[in-house]
N, C-alpha and C positions, 0 to 999 in steps of 0.2 A: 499225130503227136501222142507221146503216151501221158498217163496220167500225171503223172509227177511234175512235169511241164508247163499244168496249170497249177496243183497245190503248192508246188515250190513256191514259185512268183507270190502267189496266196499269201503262203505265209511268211516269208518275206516283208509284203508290204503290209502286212497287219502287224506287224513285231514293229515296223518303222514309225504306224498309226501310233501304238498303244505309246511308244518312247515320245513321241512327239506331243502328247494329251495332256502333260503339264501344260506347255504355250499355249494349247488351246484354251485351258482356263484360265491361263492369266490375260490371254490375250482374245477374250472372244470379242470384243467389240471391233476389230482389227479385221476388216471386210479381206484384206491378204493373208491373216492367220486362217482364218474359216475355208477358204479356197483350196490353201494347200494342204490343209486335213480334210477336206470333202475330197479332192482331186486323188489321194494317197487311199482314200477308204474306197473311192467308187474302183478305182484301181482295182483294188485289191479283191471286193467280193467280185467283181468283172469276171476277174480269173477262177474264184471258186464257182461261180456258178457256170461257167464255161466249160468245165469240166464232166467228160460225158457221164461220172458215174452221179454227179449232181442232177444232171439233169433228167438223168432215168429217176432220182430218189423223189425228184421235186413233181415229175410228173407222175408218180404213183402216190403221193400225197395230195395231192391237188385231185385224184382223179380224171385228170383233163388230157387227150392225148398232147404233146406238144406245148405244153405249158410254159415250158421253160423256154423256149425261141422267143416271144415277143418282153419274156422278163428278161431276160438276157441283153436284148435289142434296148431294151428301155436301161439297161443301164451303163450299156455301152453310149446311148445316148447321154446320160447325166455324165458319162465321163467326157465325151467330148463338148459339151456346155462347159464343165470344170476346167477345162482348156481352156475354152475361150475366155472365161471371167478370169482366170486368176491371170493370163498375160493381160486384161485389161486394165487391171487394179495392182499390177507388179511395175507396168510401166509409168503407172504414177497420172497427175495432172489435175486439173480442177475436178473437188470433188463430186461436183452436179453431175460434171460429164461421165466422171466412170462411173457413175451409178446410173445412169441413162444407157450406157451401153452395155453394161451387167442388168437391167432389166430386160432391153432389148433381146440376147443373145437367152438369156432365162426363159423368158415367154415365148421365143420361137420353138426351144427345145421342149419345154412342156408341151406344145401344140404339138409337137411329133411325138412324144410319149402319148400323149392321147389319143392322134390319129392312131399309133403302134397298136393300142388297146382295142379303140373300135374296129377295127380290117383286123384283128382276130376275131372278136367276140363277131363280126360279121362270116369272114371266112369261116372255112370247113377243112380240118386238118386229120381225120381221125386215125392215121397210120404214121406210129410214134417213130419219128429220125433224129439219132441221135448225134452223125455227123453231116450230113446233107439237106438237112430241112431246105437248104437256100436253093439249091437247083430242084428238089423231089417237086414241090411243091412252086416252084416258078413261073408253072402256067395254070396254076388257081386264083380264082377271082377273090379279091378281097387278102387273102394271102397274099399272094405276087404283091399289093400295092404296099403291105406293113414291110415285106423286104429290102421294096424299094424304096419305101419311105425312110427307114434306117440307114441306108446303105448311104445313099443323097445325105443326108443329117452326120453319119460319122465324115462323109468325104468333104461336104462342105467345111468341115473343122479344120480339118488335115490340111486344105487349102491354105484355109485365112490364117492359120496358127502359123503356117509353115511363111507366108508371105509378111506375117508382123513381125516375127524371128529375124528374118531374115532383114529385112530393113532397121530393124532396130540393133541390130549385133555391128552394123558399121556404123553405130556413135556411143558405143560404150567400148569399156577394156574388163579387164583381170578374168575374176572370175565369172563377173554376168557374162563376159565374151564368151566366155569356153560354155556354159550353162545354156547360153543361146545355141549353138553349137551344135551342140546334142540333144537339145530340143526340135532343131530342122532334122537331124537323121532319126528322130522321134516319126516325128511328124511325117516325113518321106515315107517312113514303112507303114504307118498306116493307111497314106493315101493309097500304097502299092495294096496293101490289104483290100482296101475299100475298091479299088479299079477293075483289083482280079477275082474279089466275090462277082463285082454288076457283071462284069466279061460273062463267067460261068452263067451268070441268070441269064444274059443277052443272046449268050448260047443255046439256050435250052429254046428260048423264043423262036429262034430262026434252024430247030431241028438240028443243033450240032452239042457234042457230048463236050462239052469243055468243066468238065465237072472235076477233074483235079487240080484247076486252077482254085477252086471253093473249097475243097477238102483236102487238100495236101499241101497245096503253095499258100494258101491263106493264111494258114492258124498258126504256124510257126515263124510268121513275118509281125502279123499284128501282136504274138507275144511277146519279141525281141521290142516291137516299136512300143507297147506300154509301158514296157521297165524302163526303156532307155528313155520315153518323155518324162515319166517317175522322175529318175535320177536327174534329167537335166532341169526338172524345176527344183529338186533338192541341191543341186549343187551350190550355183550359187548360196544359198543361205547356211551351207555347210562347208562348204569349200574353206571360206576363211577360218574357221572354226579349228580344221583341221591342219592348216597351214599353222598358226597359233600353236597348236600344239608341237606340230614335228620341230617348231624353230626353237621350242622350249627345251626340246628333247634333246637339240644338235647344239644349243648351248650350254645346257645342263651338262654338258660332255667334254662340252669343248674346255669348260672350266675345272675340268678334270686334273689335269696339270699342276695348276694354281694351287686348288685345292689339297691336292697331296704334298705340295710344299710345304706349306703354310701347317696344316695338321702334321705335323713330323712327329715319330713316336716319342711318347711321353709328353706330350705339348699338353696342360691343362687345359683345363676346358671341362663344358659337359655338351656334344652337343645338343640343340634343338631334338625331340619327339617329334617325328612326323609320319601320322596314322598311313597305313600301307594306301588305304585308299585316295588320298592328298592326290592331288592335279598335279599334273607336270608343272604349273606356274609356278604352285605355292612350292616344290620341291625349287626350282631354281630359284626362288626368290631366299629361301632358305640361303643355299647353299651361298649365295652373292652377301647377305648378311654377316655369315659367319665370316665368307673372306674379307670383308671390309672392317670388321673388328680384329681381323690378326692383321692385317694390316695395321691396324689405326695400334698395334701391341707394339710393332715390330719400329716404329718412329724414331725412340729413344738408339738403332744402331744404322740406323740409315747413316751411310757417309757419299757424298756427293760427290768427290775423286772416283768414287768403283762407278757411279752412273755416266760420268764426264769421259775416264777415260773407255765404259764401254760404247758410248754415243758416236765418238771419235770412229773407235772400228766401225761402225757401222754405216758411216759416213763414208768410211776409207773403201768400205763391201758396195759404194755405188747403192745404197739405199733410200731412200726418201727420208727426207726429215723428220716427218711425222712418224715414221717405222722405224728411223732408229732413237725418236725419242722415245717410243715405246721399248726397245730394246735395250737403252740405258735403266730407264726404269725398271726393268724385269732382272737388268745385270745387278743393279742396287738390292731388290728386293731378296734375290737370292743372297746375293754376300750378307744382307743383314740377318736371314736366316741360320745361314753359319756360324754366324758371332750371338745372335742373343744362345744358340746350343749349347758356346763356350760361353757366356756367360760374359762377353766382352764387348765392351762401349770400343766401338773403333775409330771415328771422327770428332771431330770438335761440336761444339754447339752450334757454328754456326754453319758445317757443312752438313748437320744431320738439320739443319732448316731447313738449308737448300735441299735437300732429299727430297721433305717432307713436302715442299712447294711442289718438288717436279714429279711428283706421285697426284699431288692433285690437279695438278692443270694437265695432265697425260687422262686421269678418268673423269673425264665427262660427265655428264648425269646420263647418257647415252649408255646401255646395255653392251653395246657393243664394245664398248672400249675396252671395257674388264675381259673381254672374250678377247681381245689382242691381245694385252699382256699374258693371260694364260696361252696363249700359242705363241707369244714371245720370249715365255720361260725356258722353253726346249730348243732356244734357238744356238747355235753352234757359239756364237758370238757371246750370249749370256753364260754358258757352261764352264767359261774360262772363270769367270766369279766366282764361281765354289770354291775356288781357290786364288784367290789375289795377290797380289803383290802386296808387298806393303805399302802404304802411300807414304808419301812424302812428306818431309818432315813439318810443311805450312797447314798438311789435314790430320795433323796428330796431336798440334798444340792445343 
């Protein structure tokens, strides 16, 4: 792998840590906030210290040949411990129990951080390997066992993560489904990582070279399978997040229509200030404000003949009730457009009531409604309103 392979990832997951550091303040007592920012950091230095010219830096600092193999192990270990607690405490339950299994899953992994430390400080390493520590050293004592002892510890994760994923993803939906998802193809690559490092060791044991399964098929599996557990425990908690937004965006748009009706040149007004930086919400909520006030302007020329006789069409078009009361509404709101221009009351009082009634029982308190009528304004059917006929002489008294 080259270099950049690991610093990318690196910095990546540290740009996602440092964004993510508000919640952790607000939310440090939240045993699921501390998880998914412990699980996002172990991540992340994982990958920098992973990286060979780290570990040349770290073992010329240290002095120690090999320094960096059992820190590295060690926190490849706390990352696959962060696996384990945060699906513990994500999937929820009595609180005794997930904290009985979060100490549990805690204290085994510290016992393998420590073993990791004593089977070096025991072993004997002095010829510095910067991508094959794992096979060079496979048949040293005390070495061989801190190998082995990681290797067992990252693959025992990859198991159980990948078996609670998986059981758990066939009784939820949306987006914890998809989240879970890519957490098993997470989890899969690291077991494959974990399978094909012990192979290479198992090789070296029994005299056979199998050492580009550890140095060449390894590193490039378990970097794919990090991000991708990364991501899939961010997903869900971001997933809707971003859903929220894009449907802010796709109706911010869709009200696009509406909107340029209604604001016709020279229409008074001033609108709303809204700082460039303002969310997608606060812009459509904007926008939905201001169309509900030229609406609520435009009352005084609603006449209920242009809504009736375009509902009729759209009755006669084979359309649903509901879409063509929405399409008489949109047929009304344009004609009344054209008349308050010309400055003309066109129905009586009591047919611009009747307007005014079937404008509000068509918008709902429902977001969506208002997003029908603006894609009901450009409807072929509404377009004949810009120009009406005259009504009849019982909507003019």
């Amino acid at each position: 792998m080259r270099n950049s392979d690991y610093y990318l990832p690196a910095i990546a997951l540290g740009v996602a840590f440092v964004v993510k550091l508000p919640a952790l303040r607000r939310g440090w007592r939240d045993p699921l906030v501390r998880s998914v920012h412990f699980l996002i950091f172990t991540a992340g230095i994982c990958f920098f210290f992973a990286a060979p010219p780290t570990i040349s830096t770290v073992n010329n600092l240290t002095g120690i040949p090999n320094f960096s193999g059992p820190l590295v192990y060690c926190i490849m270990c706390a990352f696959s411990c962060a696996c384990l607690v945060l699906i513990v405490n994500w999937r929820g339950g009595p609180p005794e129990t997930i904290r009985r299994h979060s100490r549990r899953w805690i204290a085994g992994y510290t016992a393998a951080i420590v073993a990791l430390s004593v089977f070096f400080a025991l072993g004997d390493a002095p010829v510095e390997r910067l991508r094959d520590l794992d096979t060079y050293y496979a048949t040293t004592p005390f070495i061989r066992e801190m190998i082995v002892t990681y290797l067992v510890a990252h693959i025992t994760s990859a198991v159980v993560t990948t078996a609670l994923c998986l059981r758990w993803a066939r009784q939820v939906q949306r987006w914890l489904r998809v989240g879970l998802v890519v957490l098993v193809i997470g989890f899969v690559l690291n077991l494959v990582f974990g399978i094909a490092k012990l192979s290479a060791v198992i090789g070296r044991w029994s005299g056979r070279d199998w050492d580009a399964l550890s140095t060449t098929v390894a590193p490039p599996i378990v970097a794919a399978g990090g991000l991708i557990v990364t991501f899939g425990f961010l997903l869900p908690l971001l997933g809707p997040q971003i859903s929220g937004l894009v449907r802010c965006w796709i109706n911010y748009a869709r009200l696009g229509a509406l909107w340029r009706l209604l604001r016709t040149p020279g229409k008074r007004g001033v609108l709303p200030r809204i700082p460039w930086w303002s969310d997608p919400d606060m812009r459509l909520a904007v926008r939905e404000t201001v169309i509900h006030d030229e609406l609520l302007d435009l009352r005084p020329y609603f006449d209920d003949f242009v809504r009736q006789r375009a509902y009729d069409r759209a009755i006669e078009s084979h359309l649903s009730k509901e879409d063509a009361d929405v399409v008489g509404v949109a047929a009304m709101v344009v004609a009344a457009v054209e008349a308050r221009s010309r400055r003309q009351l066109r129905g009586s009082e009591d047919a611009t009531a009747a307007g005014a009634f079937a404008l509000t029982s068509v918008l709902s308190p429902e977001r969506e409604r208002l997003v029908h009528l603006s894609r009901a304004v450009e409807s072929p059917i509404v377009a004949a309103a810009r120009h009406p006929a005259a009504p009849p002489e019982s909507s003019s008294q």
